[in-house]
C-alpha positions in Angstrom: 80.5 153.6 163.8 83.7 152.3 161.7 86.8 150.9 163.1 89.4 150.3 160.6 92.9 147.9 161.4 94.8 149.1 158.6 98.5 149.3 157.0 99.5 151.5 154.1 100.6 148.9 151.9 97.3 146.7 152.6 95.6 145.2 149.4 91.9 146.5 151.4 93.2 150.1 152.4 94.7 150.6 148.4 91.8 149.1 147.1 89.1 151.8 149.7 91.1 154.8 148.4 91.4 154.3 144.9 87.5 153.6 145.1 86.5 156.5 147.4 89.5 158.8 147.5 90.8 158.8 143.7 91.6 162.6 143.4 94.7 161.2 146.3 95.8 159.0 143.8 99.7 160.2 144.2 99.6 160.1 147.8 98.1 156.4 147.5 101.0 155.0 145.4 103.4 156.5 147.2 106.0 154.8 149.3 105.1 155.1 152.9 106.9 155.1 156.3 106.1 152.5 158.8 104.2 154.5 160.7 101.4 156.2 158.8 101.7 159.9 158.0 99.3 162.7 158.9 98.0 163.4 155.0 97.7 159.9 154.6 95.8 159.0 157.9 93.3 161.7 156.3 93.0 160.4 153.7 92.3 157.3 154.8 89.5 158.8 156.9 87.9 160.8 154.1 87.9 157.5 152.4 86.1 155.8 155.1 83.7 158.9 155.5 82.6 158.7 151.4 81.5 154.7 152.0 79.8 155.7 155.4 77.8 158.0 154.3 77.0 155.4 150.7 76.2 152.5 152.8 74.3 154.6 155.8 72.9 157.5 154.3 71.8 156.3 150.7 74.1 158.5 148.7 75.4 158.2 145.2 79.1 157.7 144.6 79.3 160.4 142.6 78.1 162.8 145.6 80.4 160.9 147.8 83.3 162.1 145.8 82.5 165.7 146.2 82.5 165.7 149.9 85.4 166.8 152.1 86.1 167.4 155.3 87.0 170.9 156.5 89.1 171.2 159.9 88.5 174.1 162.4 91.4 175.8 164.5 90.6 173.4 167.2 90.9 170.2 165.2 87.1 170.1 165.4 86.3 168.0 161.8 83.2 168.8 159.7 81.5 168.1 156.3 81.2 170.3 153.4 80.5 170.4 149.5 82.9 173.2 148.9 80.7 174.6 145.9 77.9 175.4 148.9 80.5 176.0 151.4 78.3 175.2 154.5 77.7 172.2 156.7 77.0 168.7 154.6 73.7 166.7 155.8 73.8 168.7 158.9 76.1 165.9 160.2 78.4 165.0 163.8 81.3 164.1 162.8 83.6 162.5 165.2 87.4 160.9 164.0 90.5 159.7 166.6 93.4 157.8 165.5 96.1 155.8 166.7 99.1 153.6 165.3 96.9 151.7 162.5 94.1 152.3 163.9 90.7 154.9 163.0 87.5 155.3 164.3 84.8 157.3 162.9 81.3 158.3 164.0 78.4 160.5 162.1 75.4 161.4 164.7 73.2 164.0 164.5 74.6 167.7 165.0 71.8 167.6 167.8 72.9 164.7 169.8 76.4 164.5 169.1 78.6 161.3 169.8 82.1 161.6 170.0 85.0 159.0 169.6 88.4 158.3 171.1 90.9 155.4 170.1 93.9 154.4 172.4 95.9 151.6 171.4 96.6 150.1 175.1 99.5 148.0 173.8 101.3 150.7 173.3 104.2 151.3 175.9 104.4 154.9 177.9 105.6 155.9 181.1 102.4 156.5 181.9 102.8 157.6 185.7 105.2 159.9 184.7 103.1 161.7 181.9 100.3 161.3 184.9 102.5 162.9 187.1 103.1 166.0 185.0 99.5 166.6 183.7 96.8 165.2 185.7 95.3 166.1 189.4 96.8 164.8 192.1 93.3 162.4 192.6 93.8 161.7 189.3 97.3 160.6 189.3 96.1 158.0 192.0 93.9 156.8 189.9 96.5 155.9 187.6 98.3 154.2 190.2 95.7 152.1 191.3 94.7 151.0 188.0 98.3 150.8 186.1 97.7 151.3 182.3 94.5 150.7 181.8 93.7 153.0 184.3 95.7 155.9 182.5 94.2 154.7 179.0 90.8 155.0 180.3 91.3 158.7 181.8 93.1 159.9 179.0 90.2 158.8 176.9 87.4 160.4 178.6 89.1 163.6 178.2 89.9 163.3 174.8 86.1 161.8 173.6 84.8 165.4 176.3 87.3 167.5 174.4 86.2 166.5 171.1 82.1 166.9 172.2 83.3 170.5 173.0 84.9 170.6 169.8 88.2 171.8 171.8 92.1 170.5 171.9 94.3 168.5 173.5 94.8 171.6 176.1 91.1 171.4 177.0 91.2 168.0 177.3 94.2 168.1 179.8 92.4 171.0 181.7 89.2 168.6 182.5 89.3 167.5 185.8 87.9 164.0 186.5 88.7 163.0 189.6 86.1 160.8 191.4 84.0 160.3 188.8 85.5 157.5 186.9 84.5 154.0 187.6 87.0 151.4 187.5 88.5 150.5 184.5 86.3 147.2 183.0 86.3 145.1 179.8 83.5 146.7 178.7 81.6 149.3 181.4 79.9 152.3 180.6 80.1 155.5 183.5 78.4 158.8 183.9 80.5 161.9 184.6 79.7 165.5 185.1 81.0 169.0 183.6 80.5 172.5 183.4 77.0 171.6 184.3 76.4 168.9 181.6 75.9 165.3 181.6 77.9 163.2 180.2 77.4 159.1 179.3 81.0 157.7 178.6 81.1 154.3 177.3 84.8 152.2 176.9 84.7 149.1 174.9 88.0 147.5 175.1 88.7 145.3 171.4 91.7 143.3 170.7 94.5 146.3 171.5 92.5 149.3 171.3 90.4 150.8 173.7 87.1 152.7 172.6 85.6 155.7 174.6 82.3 157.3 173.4 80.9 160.0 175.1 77.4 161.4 174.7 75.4 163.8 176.8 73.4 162.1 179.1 69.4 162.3 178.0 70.0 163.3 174.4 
Protein backbone atom coordinates (compact mmCIF):
# COMPACT_ATOMS: atom_id res chain seq x y z
CA UNK A 1 0.00 0.00 0.00
CA UNK A 2 1.39 3.74 -0.79
CA UNK A 3 0.75 6.80 1.30
CA UNK A 4 1.94 9.88 -0.23
CA UNK A 5 2.35 13.57 1.86
CA UNK A 6 2.56 15.61 -1.04
CA UNK A 7 2.30 19.48 -2.32
CA UNK A 8 2.14 20.49 -5.95
CA UNK A 9 5.07 22.53 -6.04
CA UNK A 10 7.30 19.64 -4.17
CA UNK A 11 10.76 18.93 -5.79
CA UNK A 12 9.58 14.76 -5.06
CA UNK A 13 5.94 15.02 -6.54
CA UNK A 14 7.44 17.17 -9.90
CA UNK A 15 10.25 14.87 -10.11
CA UNK A 16 7.33 11.23 -9.73
CA UNK A 17 5.29 12.84 -12.56
CA UNK A 18 7.65 13.84 -15.07
CA UNK A 19 9.08 10.15 -14.52
CA UNK A 20 5.78 8.26 -14.51
CA UNK A 21 3.25 10.60 -15.86
CA UNK A 22 5.10 12.62 -18.78
CA UNK A 23 2.18 12.66 -21.36
CA UNK A 24 0.66 15.37 -18.17
CA UNK A 25 3.45 17.32 -18.72
CA UNK A 26 1.31 20.74 -19.04
CA UNK A 27 -0.69 20.08 -16.18
CA UNK A 28 2.70 19.36 -14.20
CA UNK A 29 4.20 22.86 -14.87
CA UNK A 30 1.31 24.55 -14.37
CA UNK A 31 0.62 27.00 -11.56
CA UNK A 32 -1.46 25.34 -9.01
CA UNK A 33 -3.92 26.50 -6.24
CA UNK A 34 -3.23 25.77 -2.65
CA UNK A 35 -5.31 23.18 -2.53
CA UNK A 36 -4.76 20.51 -5.06
CA UNK A 37 -7.17 20.23 -8.01
CA UNK A 38 -9.15 17.10 -9.14
CA UNK A 39 -7.07 16.51 -12.60
CA UNK A 40 -4.03 17.02 -10.77
CA UNK A 41 -4.82 14.72 -7.71
CA UNK A 42 -5.26 12.05 -10.60
CA UNK A 43 -2.64 12.52 -11.83
CA UNK A 44 -0.73 12.28 -9.09
CA UNK A 45 -2.36 8.85 -8.45
CA UNK A 46 -1.75 7.47 -11.91
CA UNK A 47 1.77 8.43 -11.22
CA UNK A 48 1.91 6.60 -8.12
CA UNK A 49 0.04 3.54 -9.69
CA UNK A 50 2.92 3.30 -12.83
CA UNK A 51 5.80 2.94 -9.89
CA UNK A 52 3.53 0.42 -7.90
CA UNK A 53 3.06 -1.74 -10.23
CA UNK A 54 7.34 -1.24 -11.49
CA UNK A 55 8.53 -1.89 -8.00
CA UNK A 56 5.68 -4.62 -6.98
CA UNK A 57 4.71 -6.29 -10.04
CA UNK A 58 8.04 -6.43 -12.15
CA UNK A 59 6.98 -4.37 -14.96
CA UNK A 60 8.91 -2.39 -17.48
CA UNK A 61 8.62 1.36 -17.67
CA UNK A 62 7.69 1.40 -20.88
CA UNK A 63 4.40 -0.82 -20.00
CA UNK A 64 3.97 1.43 -17.07
CA UNK A 65 3.44 4.33 -19.33
CA UNK A 66 0.72 2.71 -21.23
CA UNK A 67 -1.54 2.06 -18.34
CA UNK A 68 -4.47 4.16 -17.24
CA UNK A 69 -6.99 4.18 -15.07
CA UNK A 70 -10.62 4.10 -16.26
CA UNK A 71 -13.40 5.42 -13.69
CA UNK A 72 -16.93 3.83 -13.64
CA UNK A 73 -20.29 5.88 -12.92
CA UNK A 74 -19.83 5.09 -9.35
CA UNK A 75 -16.30 6.40 -8.94
CA UNK A 76 -15.27 2.68 -8.81
CA UNK A 77 -11.33 2.98 -10.31
CA UNK A 78 -9.88 0.22 -12.56
CA UNK A 79 -6.84 -0.57 -14.86
CA UNK A 80 -6.74 -0.75 -18.42
CA UNK A 81 -4.31 -0.72 -21.59
CA UNK A 82 -6.76 1.07 -23.80
CA UNK A 83 -5.45 -0.80 -27.03
CA UNK A 84 -7.07 -4.17 -25.22
CA UNK A 85 -9.72 -2.25 -23.59
CA UNK A 86 -10.26 -4.79 -20.65
CA UNK A 87 -9.14 -5.12 -17.06
CA UNK A 88 -5.03 -4.68 -16.59
CA UNK A 89 -3.37 -7.70 -14.55
CA UNK A 90 -6.66 -8.61 -13.31
CA UNK A 91 -6.01 -6.08 -10.46
CA UNK A 92 -8.12 -4.29 -7.09
CA UNK A 93 -7.58 -1.13 -7.19
CA UNK A 94 -8.43 0.89 -4.32
CA UNK A 95 -7.59 5.08 -4.19
CA UNK A 96 -9.05 7.91 -1.35
CA UNK A 97 -7.72 11.25 -0.93
CA UNK A 98 -7.68 14.03 1.28
CA UNK A 99 -6.02 17.61 1.58
CA UNK A 100 -2.31 16.41 0.53
CA UNK A 101 -2.82 13.33 1.16
CA UNK A 102 -3.29 9.69 -1.23
CA UNK A 103 -3.49 6.30 -0.54
CA UNK A 104 -3.44 3.58 -2.85
CA UNK A 105 -3.95 -0.21 -2.73
CA UNK A 106 -3.69 -3.10 -5.64
CA UNK A 107 -5.02 -6.69 -4.19
CA UNK A 108 -6.33 -9.21 -6.04
CA UNK A 109 -9.79 -8.77 -7.90
CA UNK A 110 -10.59 -11.97 -5.69
CA UNK A 111 -9.88 -10.64 -2.24
CA UNK A 112 -10.28 -7.14 -2.62
CA UNK A 113 -8.87 -4.53 -0.11
CA UNK A 114 -10.18 -1.23 -0.08
CA UNK A 115 -8.79 2.14 1.33
CA UNK A 116 -10.06 5.32 2.98
CA UNK A 117 -7.96 8.44 4.09
CA UNK A 118 -9.32 11.12 6.58
CA UNK A 119 -7.22 13.83 7.57
CA UNK A 120 -8.47 14.07 11.38
CA UNK A 121 -6.90 17.53 11.71
CA UNK A 122 -9.06 18.81 9.69
CA UNK A 123 -11.87 21.09 11.44
CA UNK A 124 -15.83 20.09 10.76
CA UNK A 125 -18.89 20.43 12.69
CA UNK A 126 -18.94 17.15 12.85
CA UNK A 127 -22.11 16.60 15.24
CA UNK A 128 -23.91 18.65 13.02
CA UNK A 129 -22.98 16.73 9.69
CA UNK A 130 -23.69 13.55 12.27
CA UNK A 131 -26.87 14.98 13.00
CA UNK A 132 -28.13 15.29 9.42
CA UNK A 133 -26.87 11.98 7.97
CA UNK A 134 -26.24 9.29 10.39
CA UNK A 135 -28.65 6.97 12.72
CA UNK A 136 -29.66 8.20 15.66
CA UNK A 137 -27.13 5.19 17.45
CA UNK A 138 -24.85 6.46 15.26
CA UNK A 139 -24.98 10.05 16.13
CA UNK A 140 -24.26 8.85 19.73
CA UNK A 141 -21.54 7.46 18.75
CA UNK A 142 -20.17 10.57 17.63
CA UNK A 143 -20.94 12.13 20.73
CA UNK A 144 -19.27 9.87 22.82
CA UNK A 145 -16.20 9.74 20.97
CA UNK A 146 -15.88 13.57 19.63
CA UNK A 147 -13.90 13.60 16.30
CA UNK A 148 -12.22 10.72 16.21
CA UNK A 149 -15.31 9.02 16.75
CA UNK A 150 -16.97 10.71 13.59
CA UNK A 151 -13.52 10.14 11.57
CA UNK A 152 -13.60 6.57 12.34
CA UNK A 153 -17.43 5.99 11.18
CA UNK A 154 -17.21 8.08 8.30
CA UNK A 155 -14.35 5.90 7.23
CA UNK A 156 -15.83 2.51 7.57
CA UNK A 157 -18.40 3.64 5.33
CA UNK A 158 -16.40 5.00 2.89
CA UNK A 159 -13.58 1.95 2.77
CA UNK A 160 -17.52 -0.61 2.63
CA UNK A 161 -18.67 1.76 -0.16
CA UNK A 162 -15.65 1.50 -2.10
CA UNK A 163 -15.49 -2.71 -1.60
CA UNK A 164 -18.97 -2.45 -3.15
CA UNK A 165 -17.59 -0.34 -5.71
CA UNK A 166 -20.63 2.22 -4.84
CA UNK A 167 -20.82 6.20 -3.84
CA UNK A 168 -20.80 8.50 -1.27
CA UNK A 169 -24.81 7.79 -1.15
CA UNK A 170 -24.21 4.09 -0.38
CA UNK A 171 -21.84 4.90 1.99
CA UNK A 172 -24.24 7.29 3.87
CA UNK A 173 -27.07 4.62 3.55
CA UNK A 174 -24.80 1.90 5.66
CA UNK A 175 -25.93 1.58 8.93
CA UNK A 176 -23.29 0.83 11.57
CA UNK A 177 -24.65 1.23 14.63
CA UNK A 178 -23.29 -1.19 17.38
CA UNK A 179 -20.83 -2.60 15.58
CA UNK A 180 -17.92 -0.22 15.87
CA UNK A 181 -15.41 -0.59 18.55
CA UNK A 182 -14.13 2.37 20.11
CA UNK A 183 -12.08 4.54 18.40
CA UNK A 184 -8.04 3.33 19.22
CA UNK A 185 -4.55 4.33 18.00
CA UNK A 186 -4.41 1.54 16.03
CA UNK A 187 -7.39 -1.31 16.54
CA UNK A 188 -8.81 -3.37 14.04
CA UNK A 189 -12.98 -4.38 14.26
CA UNK A 190 -15.20 -6.76 12.56
CA UNK A 191 -18.57 -5.48 11.28
CA UNK A 192 -21.38 -7.16 9.41
CA UNK A 193 -23.50 -6.28 6.07
CA UNK A 194 -25.87 -7.49 3.76
CA UNK A 195 -24.80 -10.84 4.92
CA UNK A 196 -20.99 -10.32 4.51
CA UNK A 197 -18.14 -10.05 6.64
CA UNK A 198 -16.26 -7.50 6.94
CA UNK A 199 -12.49 -6.97 8.71
CA UNK A 200 -11.97 -3.10 9.14
CA UNK A 201 -8.63 -2.06 10.22
CA UNK A 202 -7.87 2.01 11.24
CA UNK A 203 -4.25 2.90 11.58
CA UNK A 204 -4.13 6.33 12.80
CA UNK A 205 -0.39 8.17 11.29
CA UNK A 206 0.68 11.59 12.05
CA UNK A 207 -2.83 13.50 10.91
CA UNK A 208 -4.49 11.04 8.83
CA UNK A 209 -6.43 8.29 9.71
CA UNK A 210 -6.31 4.87 7.61
CA UNK A 211 -9.38 2.54 7.37
CA UNK A 212 -8.92 -0.79 5.29
CA UNK A 213 -11.65 -3.02 4.98
CA UNK A 214 -11.50 -6.53 3.68
CA UNK A 215 -13.97 -9.40 3.85
CA UNK A 216 -13.48 -11.33 6.63
CA UNK A 217 -11.88 -15.00 5.57
CA UNK A 218 -10.76 -14.00 2.14
Amino acid sequence: MYILKYTTDAPETMALLQKFCPEARQENTRKKSKRPSLAFRRIVVLALVRRLLIEAFNMTLKDALRVLIHREASGAPSLIMPEKGELFLNLHISISHTGPWIALVLSDPKEPVTVDIEDIQKPRAFIKIADNIFSKQEKAYVERYGALGFYYLWGAKEALAKWYKQDLQFALGVDLSDQLCPPSQNIACFIEHSHRKFRLTFLVEEAILLTICKEQGK
